[in-house]
N, C-alpha and C positions, 0 to 999 in steps of 0.2 A: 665300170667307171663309178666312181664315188659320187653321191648325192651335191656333196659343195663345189666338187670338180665341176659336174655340169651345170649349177648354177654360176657358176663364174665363169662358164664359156657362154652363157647367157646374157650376162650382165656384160661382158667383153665384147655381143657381138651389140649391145643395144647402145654404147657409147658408139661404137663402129657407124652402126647407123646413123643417129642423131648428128656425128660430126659428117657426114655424106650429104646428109641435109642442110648442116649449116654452110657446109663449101659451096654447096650448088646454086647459091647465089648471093648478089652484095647485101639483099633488104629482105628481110624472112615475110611471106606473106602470115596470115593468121594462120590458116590453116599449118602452115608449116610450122609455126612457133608452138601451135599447140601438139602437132607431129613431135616435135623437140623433149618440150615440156613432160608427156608421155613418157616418154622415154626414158628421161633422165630418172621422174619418179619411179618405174618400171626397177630402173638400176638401183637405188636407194631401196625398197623395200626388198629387191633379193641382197643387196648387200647385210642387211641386218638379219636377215634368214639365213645366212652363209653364217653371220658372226653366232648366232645362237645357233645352229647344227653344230660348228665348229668347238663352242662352249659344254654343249652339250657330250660331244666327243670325246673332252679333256676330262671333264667330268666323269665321264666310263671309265676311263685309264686310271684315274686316280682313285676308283673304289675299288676295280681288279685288284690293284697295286697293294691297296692299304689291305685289303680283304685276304690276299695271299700273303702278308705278312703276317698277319695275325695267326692264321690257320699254320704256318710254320710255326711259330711261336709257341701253340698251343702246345706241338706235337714232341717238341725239344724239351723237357726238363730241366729244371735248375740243379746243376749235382751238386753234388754236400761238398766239394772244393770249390765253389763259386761264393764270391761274396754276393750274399742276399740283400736288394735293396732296400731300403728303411725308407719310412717316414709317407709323405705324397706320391713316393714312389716305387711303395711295396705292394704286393699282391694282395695282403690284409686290407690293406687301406682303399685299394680300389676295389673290393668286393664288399667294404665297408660303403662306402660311398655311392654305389649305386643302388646297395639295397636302402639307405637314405631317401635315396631320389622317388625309388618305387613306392616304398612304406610307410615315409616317416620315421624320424627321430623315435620313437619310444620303438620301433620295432628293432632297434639296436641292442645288444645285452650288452655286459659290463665291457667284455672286452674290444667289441667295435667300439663302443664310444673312446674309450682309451686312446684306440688309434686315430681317432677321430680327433683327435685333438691336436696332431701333427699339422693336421691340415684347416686350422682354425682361420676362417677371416675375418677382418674386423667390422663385420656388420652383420655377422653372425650366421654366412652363411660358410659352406666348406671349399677348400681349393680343388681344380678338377684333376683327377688322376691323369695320370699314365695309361695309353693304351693296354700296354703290358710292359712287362721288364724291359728298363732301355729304349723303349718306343717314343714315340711324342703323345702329348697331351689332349685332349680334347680340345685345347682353345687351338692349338696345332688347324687341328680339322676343321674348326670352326671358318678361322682367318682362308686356310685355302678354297674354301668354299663360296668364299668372299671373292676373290681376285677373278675369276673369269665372268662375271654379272658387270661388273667397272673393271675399264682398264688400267685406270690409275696407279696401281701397287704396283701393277709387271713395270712400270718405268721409275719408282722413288726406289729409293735403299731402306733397306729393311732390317730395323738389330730389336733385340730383345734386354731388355735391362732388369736391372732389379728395383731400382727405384727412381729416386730425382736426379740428372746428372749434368755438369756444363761439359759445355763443347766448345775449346777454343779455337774460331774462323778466321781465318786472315783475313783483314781489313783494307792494308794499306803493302804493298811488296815493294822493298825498300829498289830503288834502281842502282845497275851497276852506271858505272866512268870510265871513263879514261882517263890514265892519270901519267902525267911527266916525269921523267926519271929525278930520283929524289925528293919528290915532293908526296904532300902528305895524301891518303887517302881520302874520300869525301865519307863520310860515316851518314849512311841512310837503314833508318830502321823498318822492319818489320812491325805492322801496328795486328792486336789483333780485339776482336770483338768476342765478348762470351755470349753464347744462344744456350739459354737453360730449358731442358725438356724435362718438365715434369707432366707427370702423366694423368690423363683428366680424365674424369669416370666418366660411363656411357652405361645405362643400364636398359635392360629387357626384363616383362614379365609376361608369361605368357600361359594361361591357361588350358590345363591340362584333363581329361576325364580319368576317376582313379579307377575304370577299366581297363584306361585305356597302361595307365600304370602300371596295373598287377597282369595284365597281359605276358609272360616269360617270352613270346613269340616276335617281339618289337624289340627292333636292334635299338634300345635307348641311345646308343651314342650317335649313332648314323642321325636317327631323330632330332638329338636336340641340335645336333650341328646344322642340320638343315633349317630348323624353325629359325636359330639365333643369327645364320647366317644371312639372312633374306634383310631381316631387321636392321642388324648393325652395319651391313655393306650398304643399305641406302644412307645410314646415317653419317658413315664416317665419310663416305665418297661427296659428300656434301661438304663437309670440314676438310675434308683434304685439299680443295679446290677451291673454298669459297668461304672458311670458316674465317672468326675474327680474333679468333685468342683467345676471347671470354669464356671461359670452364669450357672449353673446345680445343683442337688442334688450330692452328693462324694457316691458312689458306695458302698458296701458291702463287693464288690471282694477288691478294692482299702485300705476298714479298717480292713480289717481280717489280725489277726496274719498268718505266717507260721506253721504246722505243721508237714510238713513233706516233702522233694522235693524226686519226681522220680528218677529214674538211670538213666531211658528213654526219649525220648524226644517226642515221640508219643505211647508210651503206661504205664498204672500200670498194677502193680501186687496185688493181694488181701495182703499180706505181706503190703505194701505201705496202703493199706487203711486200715487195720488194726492200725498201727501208726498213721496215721492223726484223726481217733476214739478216739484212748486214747490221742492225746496229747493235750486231751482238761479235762478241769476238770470236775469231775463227776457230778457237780450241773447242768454244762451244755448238758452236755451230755445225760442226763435223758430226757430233750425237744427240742433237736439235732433234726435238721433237713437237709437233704442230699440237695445238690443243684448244678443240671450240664444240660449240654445239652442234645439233642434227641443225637450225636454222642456219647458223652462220654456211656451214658446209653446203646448203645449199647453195647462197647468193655463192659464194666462192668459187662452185663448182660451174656457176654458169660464165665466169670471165673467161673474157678470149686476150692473145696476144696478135691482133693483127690477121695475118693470113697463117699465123702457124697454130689457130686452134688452140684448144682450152689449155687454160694453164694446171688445171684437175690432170693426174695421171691415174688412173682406173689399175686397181692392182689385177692381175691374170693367174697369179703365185697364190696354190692355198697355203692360208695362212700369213700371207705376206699382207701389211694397211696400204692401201693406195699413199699415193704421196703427193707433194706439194713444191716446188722447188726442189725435188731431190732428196726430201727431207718426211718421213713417215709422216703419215693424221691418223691422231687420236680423237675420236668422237667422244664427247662428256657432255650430256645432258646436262651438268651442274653448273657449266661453265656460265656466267653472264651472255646477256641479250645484248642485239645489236641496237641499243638507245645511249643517248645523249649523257657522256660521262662515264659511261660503263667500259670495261673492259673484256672484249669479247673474246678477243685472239691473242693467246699466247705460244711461244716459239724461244724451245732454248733447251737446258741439257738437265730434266725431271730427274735425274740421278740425284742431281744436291737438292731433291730434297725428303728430308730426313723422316721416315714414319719411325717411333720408338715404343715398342710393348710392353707394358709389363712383365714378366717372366710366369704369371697366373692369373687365370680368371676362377674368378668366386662362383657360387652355385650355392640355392639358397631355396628351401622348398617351404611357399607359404599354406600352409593347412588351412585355417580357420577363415582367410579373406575370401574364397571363393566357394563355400562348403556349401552355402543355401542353393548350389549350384549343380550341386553334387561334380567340382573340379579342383583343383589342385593348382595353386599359381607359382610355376618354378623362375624363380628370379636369375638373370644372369648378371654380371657385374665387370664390363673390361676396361681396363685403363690402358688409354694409348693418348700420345703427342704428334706433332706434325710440326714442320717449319722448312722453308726455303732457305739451307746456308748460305746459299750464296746470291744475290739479288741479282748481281749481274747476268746469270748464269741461264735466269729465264725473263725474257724480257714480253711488255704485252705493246698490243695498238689501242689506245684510247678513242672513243668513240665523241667526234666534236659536239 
């Protein structure tokens, strides 16, 4: 049996419990509250050990994966009938590029720098190669590196662009009629809203040992993907969620409609979340997905309905999120606190909303800034946007 198997037959049997406790009488005495209490934390902290084994897991999959493609790649030759790729995406260029990264610029002769100039960016550092021929990119690796630390990405849509571009959103959907024989149609239009993604820099620098450099033995890619990925998934998971537009992505929490404000100003009640469920429409609501903090989930998780027990459904399915109404929970640290005006709980279909990449990340090796150090500070540089098309689409509860 699998490690996360039998913690979630743990965590299955300790909700088991706690609710056997809460049946076996009308008024919990202390000791049993804190019986309760126990427990429920018990089940919270193997919950989050499930989610990072599980994290952990995908993560082995995806370097076997990427690792045995590589090593295929190696082993197949490009024959003299195959068009050879050019430019950021030649074989030149990415063994140009990484002996940049190890050695510095002056360790390039005439004809790496040449190639090197395919891949110029505009702050003077280079574009990241190609794995290898046809492969994906370094920023590729980076970004997936990203997605299992926050859940956030596995639920928005994800495109890669080249540069600024509008996106025109329906606004207003024109209604049909009924109409009398011979008489004229009623003319209702289609209104629609531009949402422009342009793409807002995010940068990393990160100090490097230039043994650790000239090292031949250090997978540099595996490397920097892992340093830049730690960094920029706390950053961007922050803007995705909670950013405000300014030289950032515009948050989630910031384009969601209201659907429903508290009494309270640090607690709901299941009544309250019930409303903010329906007052979304039912298209959406069918691929609704719950979205708050480890705090919120807690208060949340200890509401009862009555004599039918929590309204929390404890997921038993690996790899399945427990649910809420029928409807998965996403846990997000970044999400707003349960205080007065804030918006803590959101509920609705994360799909519309839009993360947009640039097609490249830059890569910029600073020599002289950390030299008295004896290190090397290698700069990254990514541009990405964020925005909710649709307002309706994800709606929150306001906190009175």
């Amino acid at each position: 049996m699998s490690q996360s198997k039998e913690m979630r037959e743990q965590r299955c049997k300790l909700i088991a419990d706690a609710r056997k406790i809460m049946d076996s009488a009308e008024v919990l005495d202390a000791e049993q509250r804190s019986q309760v209490d126990a427990m429920l934390n018990d089940s919270d902290t193997l919950k989050k050990d499930i989610d990072r084994i599980e994290a952990i897991e995908k993560e082995e999959r995806a370097l076997k994966a990427s690792a045995g493609k590589t090593a295929e790649l190696e082993v197949a030759k490009t024959s003299e009938t195959e068009t050879r790729a050019t430019g950021v995406k030649s074989k030149e260029y990415r063994d140009a590029f990484w002996k940049y990264m190890r050695e510095g610029k002056t360790a390039l002769n005439n004809a790496e720098l040449r190639v090197m100039v395919e891949g110029t960016g505009t702050a003077g550092g280079f574009t990241a190669p190609m794995f290898d021929d046809g492969q994906a990119q370094l920023q590729d690796m980076i970004i997936e590196k990203m997605s299992p630390a926050h859940n956030f990405l596995s639920y928005a849509t994800q495109m890669t662009i080249g540069g600024e571009i509008t996106v025109p959103v329906v606004n207003a959907q024109g209604d049909a009629t009924w109409t009398a024989e011979n008489a004229d149609a009623t003319l209702a239009d289609t209104t629609f809203t531009q949402l422009k993604f342009q793409p807002q820099k995010a940068t990393r620098i990160c100090q490097v040992s230039r043994e650790l450099l000239s090292d031949s033995y250090v997978d540099m890619q595996s490397f920097l993907a892992g340093v830049y990925a730690k960094s920029f998934d706390v950053l961007l998971n922050s803007a995705f969620v909670n950013g405000d537009g300014s030289s950032k992505p515009e948050g989630v929490t910031d384009g969601a409609d209201t659907g429903t404000t508290a009494s309270s100003a640090t607690a709901v009640t299941w009544s309250e979340l019930q409303t903010l469920f329906y007052s979304l429409k039912e298209s959406y609501r069918a691929n609704g997905t719950w979205l708050f903090n480890s705090t919120t989930a807690s208060a949340i998780r200890n509401l009862t309905i009555g004599d039918a027990g929590y309204i929390w459904q404890p997921s038993g399915a690996v790899g399945q999120p427990d649910t809420l109404m029928g409807r998965p929970v996403a846990i997000n640290d970044d999400c707003e606190a349960m205080t007065s005006g804030l918006k803590p709980i959101l509920f609705g279909d994360l799909s519309y909303y839009w993360v947009t990449w640039r097609e490249y990340m830059d890569f910029q090796r600073l020599d002289e800034l950390y030299a008295l150090a004896g290190n090397v500070g290698l700069k990254a540089e990514l541009r990405v946007d964020g925005k909710l098309t649709s307002s309706e689409a994800v709606k929150c509860l306001v906190m009175g």
